[in-house]
mmCIF file of the C-alpha atoms, coordinates in Angstrom:
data_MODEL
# 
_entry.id   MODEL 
# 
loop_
_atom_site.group_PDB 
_atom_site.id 
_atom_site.type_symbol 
_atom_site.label_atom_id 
_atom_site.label_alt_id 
_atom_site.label_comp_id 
_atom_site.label_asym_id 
_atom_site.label_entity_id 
_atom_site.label_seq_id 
_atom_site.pdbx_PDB_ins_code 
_atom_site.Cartn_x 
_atom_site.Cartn_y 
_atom_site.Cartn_z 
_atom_site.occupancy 
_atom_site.B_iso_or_equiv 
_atom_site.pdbx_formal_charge 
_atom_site.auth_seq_id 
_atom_site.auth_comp_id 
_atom_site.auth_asym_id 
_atom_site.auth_atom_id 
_atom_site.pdbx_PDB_model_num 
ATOM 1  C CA . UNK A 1 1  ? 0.000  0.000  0.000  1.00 0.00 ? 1  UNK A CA 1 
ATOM 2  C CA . UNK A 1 2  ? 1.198  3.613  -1.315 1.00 0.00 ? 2  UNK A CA 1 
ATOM 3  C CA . UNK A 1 3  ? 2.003  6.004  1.686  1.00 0.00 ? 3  UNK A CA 1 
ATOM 4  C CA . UNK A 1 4  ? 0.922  9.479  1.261  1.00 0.00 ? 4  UNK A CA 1 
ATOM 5  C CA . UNK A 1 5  ? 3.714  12.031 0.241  1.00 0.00 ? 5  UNK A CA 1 
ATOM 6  C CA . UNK A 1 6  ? 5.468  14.236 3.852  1.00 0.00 ? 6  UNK A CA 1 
ATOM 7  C CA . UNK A 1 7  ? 6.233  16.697 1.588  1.00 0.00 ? 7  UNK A CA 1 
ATOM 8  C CA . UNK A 1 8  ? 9.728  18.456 0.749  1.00 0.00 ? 8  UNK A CA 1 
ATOM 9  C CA . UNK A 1 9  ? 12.396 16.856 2.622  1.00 0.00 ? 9  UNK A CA 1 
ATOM 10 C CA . UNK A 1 10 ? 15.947 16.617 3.203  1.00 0.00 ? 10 UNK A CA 1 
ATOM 11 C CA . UNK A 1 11 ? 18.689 14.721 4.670  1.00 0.00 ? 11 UNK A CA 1 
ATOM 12 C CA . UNK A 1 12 ? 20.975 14.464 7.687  1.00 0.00 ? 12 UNK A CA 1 
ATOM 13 C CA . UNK A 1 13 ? 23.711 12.705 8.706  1.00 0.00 ? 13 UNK A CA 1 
ATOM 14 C CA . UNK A 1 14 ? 23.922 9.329  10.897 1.00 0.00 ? 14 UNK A CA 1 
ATOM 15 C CA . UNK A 1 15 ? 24.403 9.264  14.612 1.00 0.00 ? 15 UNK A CA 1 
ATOM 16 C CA . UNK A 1 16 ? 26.383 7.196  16.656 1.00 0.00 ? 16 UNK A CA 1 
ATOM 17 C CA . UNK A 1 17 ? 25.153 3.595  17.495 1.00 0.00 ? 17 UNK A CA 1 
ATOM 18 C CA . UNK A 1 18 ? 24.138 4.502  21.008 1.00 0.00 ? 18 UNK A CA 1 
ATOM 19 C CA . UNK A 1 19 ? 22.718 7.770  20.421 1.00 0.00 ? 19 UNK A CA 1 
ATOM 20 C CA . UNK A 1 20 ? 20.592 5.611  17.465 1.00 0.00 ? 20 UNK A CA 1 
ATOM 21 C CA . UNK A 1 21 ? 20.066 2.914  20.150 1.00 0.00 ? 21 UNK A CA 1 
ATOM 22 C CA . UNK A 1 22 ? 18.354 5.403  22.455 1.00 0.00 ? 22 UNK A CA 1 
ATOM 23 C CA . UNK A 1 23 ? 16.035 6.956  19.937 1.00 0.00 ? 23 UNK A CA 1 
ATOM 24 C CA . UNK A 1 24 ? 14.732 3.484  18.958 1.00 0.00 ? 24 UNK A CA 1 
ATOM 25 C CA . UNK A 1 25 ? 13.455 3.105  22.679 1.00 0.00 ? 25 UNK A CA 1 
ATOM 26 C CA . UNK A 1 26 ? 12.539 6.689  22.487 1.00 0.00 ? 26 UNK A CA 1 
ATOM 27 C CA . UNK A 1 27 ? 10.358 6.446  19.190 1.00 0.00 ? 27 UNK A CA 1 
ATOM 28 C CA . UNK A 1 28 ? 8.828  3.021  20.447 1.00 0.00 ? 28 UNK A CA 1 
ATOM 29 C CA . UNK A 1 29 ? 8.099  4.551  23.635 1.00 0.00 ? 29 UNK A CA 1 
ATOM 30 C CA . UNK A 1 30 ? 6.627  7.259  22.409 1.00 0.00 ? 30 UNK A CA 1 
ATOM 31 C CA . UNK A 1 31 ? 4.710  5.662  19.743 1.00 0.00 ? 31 UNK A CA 1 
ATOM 32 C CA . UNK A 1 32 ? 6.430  6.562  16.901 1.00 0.00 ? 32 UNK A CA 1 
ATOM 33 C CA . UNK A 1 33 ? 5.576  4.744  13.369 1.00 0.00 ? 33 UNK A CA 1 
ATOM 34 C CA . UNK A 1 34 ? 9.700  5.046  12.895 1.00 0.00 ? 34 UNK A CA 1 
ATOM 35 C CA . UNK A 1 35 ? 13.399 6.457  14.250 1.00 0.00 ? 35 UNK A CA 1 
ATOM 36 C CA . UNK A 1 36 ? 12.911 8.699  11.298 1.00 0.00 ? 36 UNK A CA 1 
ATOM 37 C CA . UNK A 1 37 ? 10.113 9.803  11.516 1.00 0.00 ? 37 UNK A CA 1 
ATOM 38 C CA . UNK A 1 38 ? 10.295 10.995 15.597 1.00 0.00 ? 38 UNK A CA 1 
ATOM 39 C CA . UNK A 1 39 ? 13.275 12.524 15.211 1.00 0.00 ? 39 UNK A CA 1 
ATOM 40 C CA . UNK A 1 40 ? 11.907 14.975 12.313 1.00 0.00 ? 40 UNK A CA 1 
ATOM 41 C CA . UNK A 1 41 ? 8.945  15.719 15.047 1.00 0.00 ? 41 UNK A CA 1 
ATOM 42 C CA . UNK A 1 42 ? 11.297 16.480 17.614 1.00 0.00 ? 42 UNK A CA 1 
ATOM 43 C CA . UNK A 1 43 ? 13.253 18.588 15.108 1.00 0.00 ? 43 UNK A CA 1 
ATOM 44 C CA . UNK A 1 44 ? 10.371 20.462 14.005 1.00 0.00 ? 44 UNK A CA 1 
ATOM 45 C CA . UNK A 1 45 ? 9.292  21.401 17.300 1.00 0.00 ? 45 UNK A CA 1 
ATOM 46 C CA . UNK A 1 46 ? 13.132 22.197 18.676 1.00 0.00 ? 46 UNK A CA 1 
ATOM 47 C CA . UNK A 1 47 ? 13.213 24.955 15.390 1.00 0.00 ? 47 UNK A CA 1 
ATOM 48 C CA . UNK A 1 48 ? 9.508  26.311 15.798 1.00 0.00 ? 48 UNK A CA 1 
ATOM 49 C CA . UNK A 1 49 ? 7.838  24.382 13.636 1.00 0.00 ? 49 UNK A CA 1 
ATOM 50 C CA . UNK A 1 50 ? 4.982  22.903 15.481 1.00 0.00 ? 50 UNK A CA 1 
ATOM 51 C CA . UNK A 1 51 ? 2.802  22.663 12.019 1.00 0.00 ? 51 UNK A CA 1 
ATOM 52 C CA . UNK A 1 52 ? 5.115  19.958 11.218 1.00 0.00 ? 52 UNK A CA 1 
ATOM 53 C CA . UNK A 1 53 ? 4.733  17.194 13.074 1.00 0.00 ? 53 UNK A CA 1 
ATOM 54 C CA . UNK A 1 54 ? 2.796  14.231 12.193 1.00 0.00 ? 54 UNK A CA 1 
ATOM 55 C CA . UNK A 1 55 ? 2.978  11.497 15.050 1.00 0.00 ? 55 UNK A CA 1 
ATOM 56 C CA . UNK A 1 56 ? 4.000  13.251 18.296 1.00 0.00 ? 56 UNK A CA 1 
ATOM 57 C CA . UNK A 1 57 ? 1.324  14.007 20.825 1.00 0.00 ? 57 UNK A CA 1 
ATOM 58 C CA . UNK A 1 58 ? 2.922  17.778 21.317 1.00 0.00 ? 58 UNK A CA 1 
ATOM 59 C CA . UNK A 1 59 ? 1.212  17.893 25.079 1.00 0.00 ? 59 UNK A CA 1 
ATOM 60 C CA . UNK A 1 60 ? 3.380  15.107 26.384 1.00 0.00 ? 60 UNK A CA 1 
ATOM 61 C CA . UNK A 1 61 ? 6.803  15.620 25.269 1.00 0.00 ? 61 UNK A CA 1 
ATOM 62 C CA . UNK A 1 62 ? 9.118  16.110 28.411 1.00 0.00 ? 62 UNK A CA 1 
ATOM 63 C CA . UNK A 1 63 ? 10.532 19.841 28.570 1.00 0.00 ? 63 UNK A CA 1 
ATOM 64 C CA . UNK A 1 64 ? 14.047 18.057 28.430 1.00 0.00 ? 64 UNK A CA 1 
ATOM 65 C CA . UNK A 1 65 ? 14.120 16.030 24.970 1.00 0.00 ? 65 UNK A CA 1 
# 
């Protein structure tokens, strides 16, 4: 099944293993559909983009991610 288009994007580099490691539990945790995908929420909201995000419940994201 065809997923529906996120719009422009672009690319960043790769993280090390443990940082990676501990954004897997973090996306599971938080219900995240991928790594990928929660890190662009937490991105968007970091740089004041709040219109961006697609998965993360915005009320319950601890003040220190």
């Amino acid at each position: 099944m065809a997923m529906p288009s996120k719009g422009d994007r672009g690319r960043l580099g790769r993280v090390p293993t443990a940082v990676y490691s501990d954004l897997e539990k973090l996306a599971e945790k938080a219900g995240a559909s991928s790594v990928s995908q929660y890190v662009s929420d937490l991105l968007s909201l970091h740089t004041g983009h709040p219109e961006l995000v697609r998965e993360l419940d915005q009320g319950v994201l601890p003040l220190s991610a």
